[in-house]
C-alpha positions in Angstrom: -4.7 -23.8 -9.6 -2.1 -20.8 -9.2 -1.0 -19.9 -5.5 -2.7 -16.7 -5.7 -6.1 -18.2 -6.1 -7.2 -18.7 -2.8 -5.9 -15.1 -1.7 -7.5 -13.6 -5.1 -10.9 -15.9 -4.1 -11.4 -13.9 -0.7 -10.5 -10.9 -2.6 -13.2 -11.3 -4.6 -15.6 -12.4 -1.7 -14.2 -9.2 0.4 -15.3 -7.3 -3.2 -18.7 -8.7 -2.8 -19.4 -7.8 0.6 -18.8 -4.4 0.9 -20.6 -3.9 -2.7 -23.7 -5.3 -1.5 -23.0 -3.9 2.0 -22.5 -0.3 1.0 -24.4 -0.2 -3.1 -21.1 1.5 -4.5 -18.2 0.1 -7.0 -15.4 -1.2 -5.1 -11.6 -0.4 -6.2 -9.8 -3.7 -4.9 -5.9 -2.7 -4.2 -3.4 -5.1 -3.3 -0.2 -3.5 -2.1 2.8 -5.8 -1.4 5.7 -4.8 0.3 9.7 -6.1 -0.4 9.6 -9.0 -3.4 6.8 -10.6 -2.9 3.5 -11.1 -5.2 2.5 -10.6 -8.6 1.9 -7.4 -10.5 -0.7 -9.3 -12.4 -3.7 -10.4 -10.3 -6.3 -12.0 -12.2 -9.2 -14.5 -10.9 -12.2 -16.2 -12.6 -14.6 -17.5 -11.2 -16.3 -20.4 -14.0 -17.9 -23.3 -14.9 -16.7 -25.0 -17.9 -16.5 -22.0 -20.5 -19.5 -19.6 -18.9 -17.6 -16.9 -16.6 -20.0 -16.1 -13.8 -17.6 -13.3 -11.7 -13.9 -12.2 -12.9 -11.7 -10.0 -10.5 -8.3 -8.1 -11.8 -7.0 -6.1 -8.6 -4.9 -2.5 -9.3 -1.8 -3.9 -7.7 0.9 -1.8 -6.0 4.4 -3.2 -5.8 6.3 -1.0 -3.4 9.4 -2.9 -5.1 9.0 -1.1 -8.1 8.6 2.4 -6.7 11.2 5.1 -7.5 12.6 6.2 -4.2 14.6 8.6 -5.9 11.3 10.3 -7.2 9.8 10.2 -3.5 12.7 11.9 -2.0 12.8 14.0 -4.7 9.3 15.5 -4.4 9.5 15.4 -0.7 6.2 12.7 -0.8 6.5 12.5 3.0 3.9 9.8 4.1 5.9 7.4 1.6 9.3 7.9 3.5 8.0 5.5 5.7 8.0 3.0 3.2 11.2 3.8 1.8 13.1 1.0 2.9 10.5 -1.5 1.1 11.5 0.4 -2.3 14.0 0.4 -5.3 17.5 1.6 -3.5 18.3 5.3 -2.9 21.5 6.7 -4.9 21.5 9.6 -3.3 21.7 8.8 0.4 22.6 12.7 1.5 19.9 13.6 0.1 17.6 10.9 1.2 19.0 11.4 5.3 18.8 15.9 4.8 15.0 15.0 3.7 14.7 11.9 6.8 16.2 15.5 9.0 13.2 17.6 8.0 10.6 15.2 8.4 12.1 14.1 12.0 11.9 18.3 12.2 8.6 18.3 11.3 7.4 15.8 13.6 8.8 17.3 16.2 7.3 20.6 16.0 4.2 19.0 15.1 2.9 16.0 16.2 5.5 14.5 18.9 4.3 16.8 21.6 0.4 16.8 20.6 1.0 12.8 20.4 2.9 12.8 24.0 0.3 15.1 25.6 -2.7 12.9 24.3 -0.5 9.5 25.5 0.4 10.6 29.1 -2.5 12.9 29.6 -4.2 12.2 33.0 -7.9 11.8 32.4 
């Protein structure tokens, strides 16, 4: 039995439910950060030779993103994640982009955030 089994096991229970739950496919994604996990998922569940439910998760691993790329085409919601990627070269580049999304925030959602945080109700 692999070490993934019992995590790819309440994957496919997880699967289950909210098919049956909600009568819609269900796209399972597994996303791991830093270097863990395996890129290739895959869980059967069988008796002798007769397959009765099989379960191959899209998998995500953050380690093999290009963080060039994401800096590159300004992906902003994926900065966050930056440190959990393949190194930045350019680290100008990556800190003038990190300046404009701080920016950004700023005029944008720090003061909406603070006024909805400390707001007296």
């Amino acid at each position: 039995m692999k070490p993934e089994s019992g995590f790819c096991r309440r994957l496919l229970a997880y699967n289950g439910s909210l098919h049956n739950e909600f009568e819609v496919p269900v796209l399972t994604l597994v996303i791991f950060l830093f270097e863990h996990g395996s890129p290739n998922l895959f869980y059967e569940e069988k008796c002798g030779d007769e397959v009765f439910a099989t379960l191959r998760p899209k998998v995500i691993c953050l380690r093999d993103l290009d963080s060039e790329k994401i800096v590159r085409e300004h992906q902003l919601p994926l900065y966050v994640l930056l440190p959990t990627t393949a190194p930045v070269q350019d680290v100008q580049e990556l800190r003038r982009f990190l300046r404009q999304l701080a920016r950004m925030l700023d005029e944008q959602e720090v003061s909406a955030l603070l006024t909805q945080s400390f707001s007296i109700r």
